[in-house]
N, CA, C and O of each residue as an XYZ file, in Angstrom:
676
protein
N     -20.662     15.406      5.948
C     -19.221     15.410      5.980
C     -18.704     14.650      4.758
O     -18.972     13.452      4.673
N     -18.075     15.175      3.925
C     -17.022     14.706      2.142
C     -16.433     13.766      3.023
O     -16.128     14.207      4.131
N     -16.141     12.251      2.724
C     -14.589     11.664      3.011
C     -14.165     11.444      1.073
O     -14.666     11.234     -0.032
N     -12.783     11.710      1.859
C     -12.089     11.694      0.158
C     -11.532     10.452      0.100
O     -11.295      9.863      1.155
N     -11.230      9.848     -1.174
C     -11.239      8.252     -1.425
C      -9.174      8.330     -1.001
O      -8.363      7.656     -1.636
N      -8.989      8.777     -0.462
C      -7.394      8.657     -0.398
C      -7.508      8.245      1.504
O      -6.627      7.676      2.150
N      -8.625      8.658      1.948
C      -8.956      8.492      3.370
C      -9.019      7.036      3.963
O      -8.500      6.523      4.955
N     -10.082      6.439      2.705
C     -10.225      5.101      2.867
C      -9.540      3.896      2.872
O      -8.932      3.492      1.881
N      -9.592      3.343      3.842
C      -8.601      2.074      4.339
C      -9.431      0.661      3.793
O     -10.607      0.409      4.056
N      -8.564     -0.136      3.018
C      -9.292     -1.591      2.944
C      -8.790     -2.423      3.980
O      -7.852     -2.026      4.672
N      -9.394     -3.710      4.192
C      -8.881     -4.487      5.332
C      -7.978     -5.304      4.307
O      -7.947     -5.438      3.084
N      -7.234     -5.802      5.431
C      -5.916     -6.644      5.215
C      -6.142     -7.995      4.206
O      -5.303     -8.568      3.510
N      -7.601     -8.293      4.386
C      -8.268    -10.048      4.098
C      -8.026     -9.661      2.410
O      -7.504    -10.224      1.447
N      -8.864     -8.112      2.719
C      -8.593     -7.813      1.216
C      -7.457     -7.720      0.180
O      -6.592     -6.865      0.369
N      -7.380     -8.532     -0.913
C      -5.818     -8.395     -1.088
C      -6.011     -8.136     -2.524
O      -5.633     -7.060     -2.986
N      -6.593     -9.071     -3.311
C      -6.604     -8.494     -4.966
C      -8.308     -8.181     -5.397
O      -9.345     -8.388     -4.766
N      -8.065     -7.618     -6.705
C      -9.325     -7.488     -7.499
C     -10.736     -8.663     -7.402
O     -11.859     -8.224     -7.653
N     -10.595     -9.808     -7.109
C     -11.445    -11.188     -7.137
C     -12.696    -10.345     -5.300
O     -13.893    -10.291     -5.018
N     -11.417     -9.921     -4.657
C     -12.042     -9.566     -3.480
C     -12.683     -7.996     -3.481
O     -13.407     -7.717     -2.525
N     -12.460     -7.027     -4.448
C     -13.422     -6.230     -4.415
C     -14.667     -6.325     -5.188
O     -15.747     -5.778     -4.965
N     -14.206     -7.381     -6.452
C     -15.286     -7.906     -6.957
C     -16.540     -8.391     -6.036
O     -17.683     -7.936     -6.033
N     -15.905     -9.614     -5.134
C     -16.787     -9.885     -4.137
C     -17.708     -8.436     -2.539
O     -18.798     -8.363     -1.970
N     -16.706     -7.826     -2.518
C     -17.471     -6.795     -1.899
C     -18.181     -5.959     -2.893
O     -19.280     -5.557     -2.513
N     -17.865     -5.662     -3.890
C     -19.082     -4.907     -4.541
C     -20.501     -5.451     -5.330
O     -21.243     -4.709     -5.973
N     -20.718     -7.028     -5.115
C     -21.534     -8.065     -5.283
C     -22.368     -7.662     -3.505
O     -23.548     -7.349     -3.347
N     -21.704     -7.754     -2.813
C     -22.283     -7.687     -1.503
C     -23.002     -6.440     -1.627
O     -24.216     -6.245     -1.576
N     -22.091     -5.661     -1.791
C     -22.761     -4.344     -1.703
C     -24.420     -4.008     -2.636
O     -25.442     -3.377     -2.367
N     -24.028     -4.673     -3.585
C     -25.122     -4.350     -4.547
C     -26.163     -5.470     -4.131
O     -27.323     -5.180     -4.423
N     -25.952     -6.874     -3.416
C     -27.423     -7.535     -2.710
C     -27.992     -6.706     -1.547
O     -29.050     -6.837     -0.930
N     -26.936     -5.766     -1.414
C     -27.804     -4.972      0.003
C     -28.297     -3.323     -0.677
O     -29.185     -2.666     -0.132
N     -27.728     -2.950     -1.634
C     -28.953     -2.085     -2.199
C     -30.338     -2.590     -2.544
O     -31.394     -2.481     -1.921
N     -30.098     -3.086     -3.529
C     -31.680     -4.356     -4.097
C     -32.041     -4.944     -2.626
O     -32.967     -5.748     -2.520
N     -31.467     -4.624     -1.754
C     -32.453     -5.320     -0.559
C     -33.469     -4.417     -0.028
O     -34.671     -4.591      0.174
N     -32.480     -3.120      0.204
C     -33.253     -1.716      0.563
C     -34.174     -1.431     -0.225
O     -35.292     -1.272      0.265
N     -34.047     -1.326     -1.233
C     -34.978     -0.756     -2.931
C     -36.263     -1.885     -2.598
O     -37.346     -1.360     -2.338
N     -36.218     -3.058     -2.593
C     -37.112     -4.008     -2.342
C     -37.999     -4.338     -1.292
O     -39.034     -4.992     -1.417
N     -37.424     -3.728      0.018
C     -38.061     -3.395      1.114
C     -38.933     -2.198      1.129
O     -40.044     -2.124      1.654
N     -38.075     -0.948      0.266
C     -39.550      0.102      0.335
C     -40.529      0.042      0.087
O     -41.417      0.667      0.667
N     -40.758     -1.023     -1.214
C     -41.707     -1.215     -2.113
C     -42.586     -2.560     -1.208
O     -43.549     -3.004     -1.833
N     -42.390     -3.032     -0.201
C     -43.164     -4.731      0.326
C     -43.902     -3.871      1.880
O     -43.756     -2.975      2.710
N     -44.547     -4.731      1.520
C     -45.633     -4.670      2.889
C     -44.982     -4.374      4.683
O     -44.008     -4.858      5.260
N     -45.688     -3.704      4.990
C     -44.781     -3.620      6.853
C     -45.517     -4.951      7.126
O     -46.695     -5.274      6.968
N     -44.250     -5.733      7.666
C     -44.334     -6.772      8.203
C     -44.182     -8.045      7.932
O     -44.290     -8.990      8.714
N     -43.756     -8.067      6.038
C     -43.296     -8.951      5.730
C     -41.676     -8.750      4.774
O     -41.309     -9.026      3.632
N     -41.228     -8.302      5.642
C     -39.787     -7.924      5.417
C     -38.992     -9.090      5.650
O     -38.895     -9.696      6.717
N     -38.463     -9.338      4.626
C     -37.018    -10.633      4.880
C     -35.683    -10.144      5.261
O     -35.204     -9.010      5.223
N     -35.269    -11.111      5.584
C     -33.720    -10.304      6.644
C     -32.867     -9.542      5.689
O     -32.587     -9.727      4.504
N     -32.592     -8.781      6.418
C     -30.729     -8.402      5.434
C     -30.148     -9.505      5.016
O     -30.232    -10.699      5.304
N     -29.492     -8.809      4.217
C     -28.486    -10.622      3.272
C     -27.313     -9.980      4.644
O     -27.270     -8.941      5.302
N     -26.516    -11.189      4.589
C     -25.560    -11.353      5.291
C     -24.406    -10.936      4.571
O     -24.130    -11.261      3.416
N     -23.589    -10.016      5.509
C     -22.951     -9.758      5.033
C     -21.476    -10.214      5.041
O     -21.480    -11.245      5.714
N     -20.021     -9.922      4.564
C     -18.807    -10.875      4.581
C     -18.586    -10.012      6.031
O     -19.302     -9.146      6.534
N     -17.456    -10.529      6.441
C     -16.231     -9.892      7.670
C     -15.650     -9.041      6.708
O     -15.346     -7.976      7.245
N     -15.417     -9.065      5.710
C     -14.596     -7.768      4.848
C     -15.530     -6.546      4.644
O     -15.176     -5.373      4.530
N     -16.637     -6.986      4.623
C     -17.728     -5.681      3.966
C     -17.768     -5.085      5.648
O     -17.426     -3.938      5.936
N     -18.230     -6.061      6.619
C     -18.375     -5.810      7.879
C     -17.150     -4.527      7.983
O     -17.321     -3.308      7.966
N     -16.015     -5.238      8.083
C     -14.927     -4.116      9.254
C     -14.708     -2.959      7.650
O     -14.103     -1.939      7.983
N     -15.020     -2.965      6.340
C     -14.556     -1.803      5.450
C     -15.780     -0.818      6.006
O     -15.491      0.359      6.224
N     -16.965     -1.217      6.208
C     -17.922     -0.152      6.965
C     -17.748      0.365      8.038
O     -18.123      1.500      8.329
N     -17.053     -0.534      8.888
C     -16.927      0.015     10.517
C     -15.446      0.828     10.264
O     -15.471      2.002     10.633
N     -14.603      0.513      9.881
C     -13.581      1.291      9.566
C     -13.449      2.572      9.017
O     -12.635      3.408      9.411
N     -14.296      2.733      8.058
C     -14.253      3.802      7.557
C     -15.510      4.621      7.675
O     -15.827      5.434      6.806
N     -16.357      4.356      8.966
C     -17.417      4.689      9.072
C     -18.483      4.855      8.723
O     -19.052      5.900      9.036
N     -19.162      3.827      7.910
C     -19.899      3.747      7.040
C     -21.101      3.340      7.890
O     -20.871      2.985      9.046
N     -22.604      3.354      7.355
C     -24.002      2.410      8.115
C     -24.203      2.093      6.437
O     -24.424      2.937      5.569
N     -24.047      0.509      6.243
C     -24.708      0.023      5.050
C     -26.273      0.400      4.997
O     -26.828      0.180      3.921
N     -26.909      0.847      5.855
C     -28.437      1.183      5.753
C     -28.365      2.347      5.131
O     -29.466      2.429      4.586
N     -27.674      3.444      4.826
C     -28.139      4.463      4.511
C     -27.841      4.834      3.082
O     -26.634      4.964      2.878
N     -28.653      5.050      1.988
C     -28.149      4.785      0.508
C     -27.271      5.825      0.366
O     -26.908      5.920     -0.806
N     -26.723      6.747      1.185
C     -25.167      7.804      0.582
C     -24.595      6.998      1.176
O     -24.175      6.379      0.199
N     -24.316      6.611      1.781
C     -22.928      5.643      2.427
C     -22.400      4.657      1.426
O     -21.227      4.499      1.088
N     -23.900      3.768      0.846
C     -23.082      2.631      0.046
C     -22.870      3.573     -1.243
O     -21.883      3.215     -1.885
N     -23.432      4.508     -1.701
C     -23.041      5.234     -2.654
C     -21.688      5.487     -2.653
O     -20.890      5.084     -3.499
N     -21.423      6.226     -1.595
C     -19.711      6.463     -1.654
C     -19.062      5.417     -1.459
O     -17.879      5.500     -1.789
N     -19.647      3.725     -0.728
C     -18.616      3.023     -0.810
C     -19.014      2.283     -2.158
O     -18.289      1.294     -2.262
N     -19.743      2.367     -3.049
C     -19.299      1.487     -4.289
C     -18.385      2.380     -4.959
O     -17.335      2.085     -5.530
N     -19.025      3.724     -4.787
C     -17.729      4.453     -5.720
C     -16.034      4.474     -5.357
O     -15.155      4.702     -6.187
N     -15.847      4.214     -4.086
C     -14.310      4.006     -3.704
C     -14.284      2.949     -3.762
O     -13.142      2.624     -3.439
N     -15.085      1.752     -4.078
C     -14.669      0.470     -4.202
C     -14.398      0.862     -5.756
O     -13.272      0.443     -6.022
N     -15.014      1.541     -6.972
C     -14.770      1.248     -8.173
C     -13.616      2.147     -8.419
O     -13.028      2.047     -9.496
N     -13.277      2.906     -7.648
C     -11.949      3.935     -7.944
C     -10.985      3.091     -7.326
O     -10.074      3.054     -8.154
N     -10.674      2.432     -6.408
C      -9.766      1.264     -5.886
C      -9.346      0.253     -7.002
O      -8.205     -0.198     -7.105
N     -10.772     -0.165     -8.122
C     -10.746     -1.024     -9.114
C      -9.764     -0.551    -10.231
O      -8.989     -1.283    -10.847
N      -9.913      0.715    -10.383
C      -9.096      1.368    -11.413
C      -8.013      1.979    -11.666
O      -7.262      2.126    -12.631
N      -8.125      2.519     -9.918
C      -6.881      3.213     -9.913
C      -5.576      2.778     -8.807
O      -4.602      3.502     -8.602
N      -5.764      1.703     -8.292
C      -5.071      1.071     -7.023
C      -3.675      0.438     -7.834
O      -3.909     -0.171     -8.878
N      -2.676      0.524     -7.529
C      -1.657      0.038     -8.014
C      -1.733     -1.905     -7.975
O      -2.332     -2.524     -7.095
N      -1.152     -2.407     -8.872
C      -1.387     -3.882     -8.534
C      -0.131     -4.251     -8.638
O       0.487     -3.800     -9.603
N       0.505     -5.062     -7.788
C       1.817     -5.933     -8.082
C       1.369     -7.315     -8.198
O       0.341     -7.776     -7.701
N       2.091     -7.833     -8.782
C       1.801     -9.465     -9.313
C       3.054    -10.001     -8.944
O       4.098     -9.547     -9.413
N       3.019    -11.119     -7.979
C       3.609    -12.341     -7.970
C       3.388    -14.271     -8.153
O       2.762    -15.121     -7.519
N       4.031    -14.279     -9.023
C       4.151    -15.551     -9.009
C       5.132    -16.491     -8.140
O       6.260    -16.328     -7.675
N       4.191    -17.558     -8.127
C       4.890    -18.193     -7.176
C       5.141    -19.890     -7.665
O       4.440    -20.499     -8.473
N       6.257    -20.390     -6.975
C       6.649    -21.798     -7.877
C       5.535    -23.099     -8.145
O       5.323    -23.786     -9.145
N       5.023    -23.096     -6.969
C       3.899    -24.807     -7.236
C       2.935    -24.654     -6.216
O       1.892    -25.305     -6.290
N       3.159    -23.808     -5.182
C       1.747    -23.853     -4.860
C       1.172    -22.098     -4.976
O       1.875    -21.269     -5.555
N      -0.211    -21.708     -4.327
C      -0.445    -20.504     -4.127
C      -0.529    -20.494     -2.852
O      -0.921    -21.443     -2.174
N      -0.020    -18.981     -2.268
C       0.814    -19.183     -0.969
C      -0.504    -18.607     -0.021
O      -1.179    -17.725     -0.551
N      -0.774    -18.919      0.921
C      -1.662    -19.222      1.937
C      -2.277    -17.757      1.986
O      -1.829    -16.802      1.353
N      -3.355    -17.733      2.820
C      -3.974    -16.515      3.205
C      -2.719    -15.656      3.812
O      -2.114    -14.693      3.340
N      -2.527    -16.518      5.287
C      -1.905    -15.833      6.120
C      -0.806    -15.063      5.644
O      -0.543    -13.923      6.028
N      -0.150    -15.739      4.769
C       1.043    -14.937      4.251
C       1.035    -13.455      3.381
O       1.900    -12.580      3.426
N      -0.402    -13.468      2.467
C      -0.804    -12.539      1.512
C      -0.867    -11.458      2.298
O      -0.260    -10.391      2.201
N      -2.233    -12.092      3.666
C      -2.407    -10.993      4.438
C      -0.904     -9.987      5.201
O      -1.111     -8.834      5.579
N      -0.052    -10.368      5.276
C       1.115     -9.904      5.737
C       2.335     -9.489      4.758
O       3.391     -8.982      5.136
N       1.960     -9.822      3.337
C       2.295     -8.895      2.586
C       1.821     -7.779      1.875
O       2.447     -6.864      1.340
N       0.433     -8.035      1.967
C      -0.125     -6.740      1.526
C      -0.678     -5.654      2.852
O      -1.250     -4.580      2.670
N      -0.403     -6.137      3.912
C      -0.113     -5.128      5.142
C       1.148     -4.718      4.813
O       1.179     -3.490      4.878
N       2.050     -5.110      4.536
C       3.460     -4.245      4.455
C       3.272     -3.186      3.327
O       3.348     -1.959      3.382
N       2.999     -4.039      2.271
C       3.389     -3.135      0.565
C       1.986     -1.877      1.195
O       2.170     -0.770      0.689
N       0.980     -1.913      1.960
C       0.377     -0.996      2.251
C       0.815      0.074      3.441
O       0.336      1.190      3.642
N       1.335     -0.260      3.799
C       2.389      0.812      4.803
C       3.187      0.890      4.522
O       3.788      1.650      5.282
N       3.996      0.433      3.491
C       5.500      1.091      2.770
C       5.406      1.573      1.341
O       6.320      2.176      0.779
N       4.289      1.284      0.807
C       4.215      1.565     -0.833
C       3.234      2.374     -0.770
O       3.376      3.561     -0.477
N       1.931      1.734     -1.085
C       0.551      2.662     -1.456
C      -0.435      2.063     -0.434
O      -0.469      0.881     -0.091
N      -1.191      3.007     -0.021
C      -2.239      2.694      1.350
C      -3.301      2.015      0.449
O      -4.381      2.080      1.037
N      -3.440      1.282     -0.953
C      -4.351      0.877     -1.429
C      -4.099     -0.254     -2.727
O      -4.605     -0.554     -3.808
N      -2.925     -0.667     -1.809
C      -2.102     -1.835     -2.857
C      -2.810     -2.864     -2.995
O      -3.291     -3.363     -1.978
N      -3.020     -3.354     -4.060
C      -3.457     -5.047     -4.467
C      -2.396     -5.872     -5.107
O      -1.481     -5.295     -5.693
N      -2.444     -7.418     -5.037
C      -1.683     -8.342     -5.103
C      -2.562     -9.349     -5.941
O      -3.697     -9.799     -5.781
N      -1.773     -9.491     -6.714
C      -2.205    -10.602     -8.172
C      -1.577    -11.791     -8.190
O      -0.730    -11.992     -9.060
N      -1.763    -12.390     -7.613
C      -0.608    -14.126     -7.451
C      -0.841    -14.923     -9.100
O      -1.571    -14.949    -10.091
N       0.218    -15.421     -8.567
C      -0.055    -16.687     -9.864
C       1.151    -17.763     -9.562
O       1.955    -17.654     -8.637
N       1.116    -18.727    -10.441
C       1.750    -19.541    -10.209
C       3.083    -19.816    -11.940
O       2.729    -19.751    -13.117
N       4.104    -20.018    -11.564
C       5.259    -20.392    -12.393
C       5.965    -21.681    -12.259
O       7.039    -21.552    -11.671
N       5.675    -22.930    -12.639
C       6.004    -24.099    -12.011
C       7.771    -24.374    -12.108
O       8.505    -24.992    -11.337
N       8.079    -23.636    -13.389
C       9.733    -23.320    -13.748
C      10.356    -22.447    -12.823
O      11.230    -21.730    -13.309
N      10.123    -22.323    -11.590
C      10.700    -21.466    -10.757
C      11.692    -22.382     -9.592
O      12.644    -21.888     -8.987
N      11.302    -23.558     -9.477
C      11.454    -24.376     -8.364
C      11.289    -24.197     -6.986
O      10.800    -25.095     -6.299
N      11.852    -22.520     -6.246
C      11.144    -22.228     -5.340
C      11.185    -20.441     -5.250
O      11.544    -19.905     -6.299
N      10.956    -19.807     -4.460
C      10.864    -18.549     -4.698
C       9.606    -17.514     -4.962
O       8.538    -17.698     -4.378
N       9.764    -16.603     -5.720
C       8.871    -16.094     -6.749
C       9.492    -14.617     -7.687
O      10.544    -14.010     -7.487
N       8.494    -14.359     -8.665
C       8.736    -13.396     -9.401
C       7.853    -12.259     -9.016
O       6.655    -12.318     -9.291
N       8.387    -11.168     -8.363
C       7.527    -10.038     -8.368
C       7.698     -8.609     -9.664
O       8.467     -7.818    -10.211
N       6.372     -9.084     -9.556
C       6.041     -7.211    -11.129
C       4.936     -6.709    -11.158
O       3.764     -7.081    -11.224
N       5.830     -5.258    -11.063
C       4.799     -4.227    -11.174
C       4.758     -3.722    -12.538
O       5.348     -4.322    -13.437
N       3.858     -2.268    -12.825
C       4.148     -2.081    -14.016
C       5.595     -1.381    -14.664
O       5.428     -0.833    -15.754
N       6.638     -1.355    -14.244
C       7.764     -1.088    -14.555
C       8.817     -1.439    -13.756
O       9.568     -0.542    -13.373
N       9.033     -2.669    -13.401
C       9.479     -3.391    -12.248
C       9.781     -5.054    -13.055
O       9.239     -5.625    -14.001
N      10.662     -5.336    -12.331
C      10.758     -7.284    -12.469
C      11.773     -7.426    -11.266
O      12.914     -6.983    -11.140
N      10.708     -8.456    -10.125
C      12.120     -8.656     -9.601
C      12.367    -10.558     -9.425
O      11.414    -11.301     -9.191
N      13.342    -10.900     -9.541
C      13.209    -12.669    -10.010
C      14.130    -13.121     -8.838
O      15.360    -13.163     -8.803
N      13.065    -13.502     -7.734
C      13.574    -13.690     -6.473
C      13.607    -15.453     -5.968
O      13.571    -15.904     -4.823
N      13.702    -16.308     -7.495
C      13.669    -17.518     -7.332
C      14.983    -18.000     -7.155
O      15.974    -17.276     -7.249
N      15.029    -19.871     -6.760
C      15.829    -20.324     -6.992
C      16.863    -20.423     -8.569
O      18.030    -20.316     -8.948
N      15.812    -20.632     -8.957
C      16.420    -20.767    -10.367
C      17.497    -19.980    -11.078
O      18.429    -20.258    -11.833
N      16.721    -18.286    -10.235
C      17.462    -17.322    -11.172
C      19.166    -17.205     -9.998
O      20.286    -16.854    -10.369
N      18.820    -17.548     -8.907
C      20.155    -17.685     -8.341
C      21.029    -18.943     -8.755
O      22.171    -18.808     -9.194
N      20.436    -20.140     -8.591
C      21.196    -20.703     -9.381
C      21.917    -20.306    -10.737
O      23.129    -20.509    -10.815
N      21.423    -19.905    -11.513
C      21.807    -19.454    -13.032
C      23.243    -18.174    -12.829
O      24.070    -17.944    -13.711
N      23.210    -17.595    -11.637
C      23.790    -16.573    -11.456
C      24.955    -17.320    -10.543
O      25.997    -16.700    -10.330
N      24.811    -18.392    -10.110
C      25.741    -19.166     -9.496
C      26.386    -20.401     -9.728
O      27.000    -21.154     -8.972
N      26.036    -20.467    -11.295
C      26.323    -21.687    -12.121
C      27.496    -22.334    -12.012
O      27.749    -23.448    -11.554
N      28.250    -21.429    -12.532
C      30.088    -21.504    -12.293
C      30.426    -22.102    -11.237
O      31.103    -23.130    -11.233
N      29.987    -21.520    -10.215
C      30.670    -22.153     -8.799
C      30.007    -23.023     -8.309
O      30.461    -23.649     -7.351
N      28.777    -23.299     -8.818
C      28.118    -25.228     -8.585
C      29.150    -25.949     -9.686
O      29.748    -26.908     -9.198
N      29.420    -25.704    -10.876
C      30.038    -26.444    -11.481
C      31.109    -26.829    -11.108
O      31.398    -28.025    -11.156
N      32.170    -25.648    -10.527
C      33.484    -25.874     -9.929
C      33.658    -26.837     -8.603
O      34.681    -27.495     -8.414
N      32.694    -26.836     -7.840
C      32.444    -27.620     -6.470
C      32.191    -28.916     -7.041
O      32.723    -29.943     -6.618
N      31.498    -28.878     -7.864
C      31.009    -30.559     -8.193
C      32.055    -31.123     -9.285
O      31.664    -32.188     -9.764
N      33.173    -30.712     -9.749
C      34.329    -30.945    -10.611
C      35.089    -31.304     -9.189
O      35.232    -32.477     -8.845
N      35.641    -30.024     -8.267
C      36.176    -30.008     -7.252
C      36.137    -31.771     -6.240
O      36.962    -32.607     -5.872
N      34.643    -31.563     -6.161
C      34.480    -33.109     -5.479
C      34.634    -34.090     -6.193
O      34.970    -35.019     -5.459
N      34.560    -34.509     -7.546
C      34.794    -35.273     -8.280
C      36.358    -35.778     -8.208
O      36.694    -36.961     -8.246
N      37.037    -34.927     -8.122
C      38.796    -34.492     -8.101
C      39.349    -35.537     -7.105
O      39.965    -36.574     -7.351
N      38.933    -34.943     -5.776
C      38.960    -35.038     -4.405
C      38.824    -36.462     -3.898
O      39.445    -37.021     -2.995
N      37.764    -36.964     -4.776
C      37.068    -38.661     -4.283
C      37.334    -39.396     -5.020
O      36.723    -40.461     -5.109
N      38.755    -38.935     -6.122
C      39.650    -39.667     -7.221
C      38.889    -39.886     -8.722
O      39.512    -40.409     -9.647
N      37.443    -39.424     -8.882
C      37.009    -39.975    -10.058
C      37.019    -38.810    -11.351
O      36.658    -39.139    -12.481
């Protein structure tokens, strides 16, 4: 049975490039495991390498048996077509990098409202104060404090003249 790479679902944990990097590292200690086992003695076989919870549920999900060399075949190759051809948005963010939990729940959305195979590129902008900047490749969107402030300059200035007025000084 063909599955076509538009079929394939990544898990949620998965969010940018660093993490298919890491599943296709996995993937490739468990070929060289197979390849290395044909060639060794019955009976002195060393375990399977262990594998992540991401490699785990991208096999069970998309029906894969890491034992069988067409399976990981087709999954390194939709892991390397994901690498190349998956849309990436990049956000930065003000001072810290924003938690798992949160990534995971934005790249569940941008994957059910945008592309079923979105990745997310964080970074950090310490000139932001709070917020962030999201961009794609023909996109900017500047969802910080800063840039609202700047857009609301006037009327911080007028309030703080205003109170100045008001409290006689």
């Amino acid at each position: 049975m063909a599955r076509r790479t538009t079929n394939f679902r990544l898990p949620p944990s998965v969010i940018g490039l660093m993490d298919l990097g890491r599943l296709s590292r996995e993937l490739q200690a468990i070929d060289e495991f197979v390849v290395q086992a044909s060639v060794r003695q019955a009976g002195k076989q060393p375990d399977l390498p262990r594998t992540s919870r991401n490699l785990d549920w991208l096999a069970k999900d998309n029906g894969f048996n890491l034992l069988l060399d067409v399976d990981r075949q087709r999954l390194g190759a939709f892991l390397d077509a994901v690498r190349i051809q998956a849309p990436v948005i990049h956000m930065s963010f003000a001072t810290t990098d924003p938690s798992a939990a949160f990534l995971q729940k934005m790249i569940t959305w941008f994957r059910a409202e945008i592309h079923p195979l979105m990745l997310i590129q964080t970074g950090l902008q310490p000139g932001l104060a709070a917020g962030c900047i999201v961009r794609t490749a023909n996109k900017y969107f500047d969802l910080s404090l800063r840039k609202r402030f700047d857009q609301n300059k006037q009327v911080l200035i007028d309030k703080l003249h205003e109170g100045s007025v008001t409290s006689g000084g």
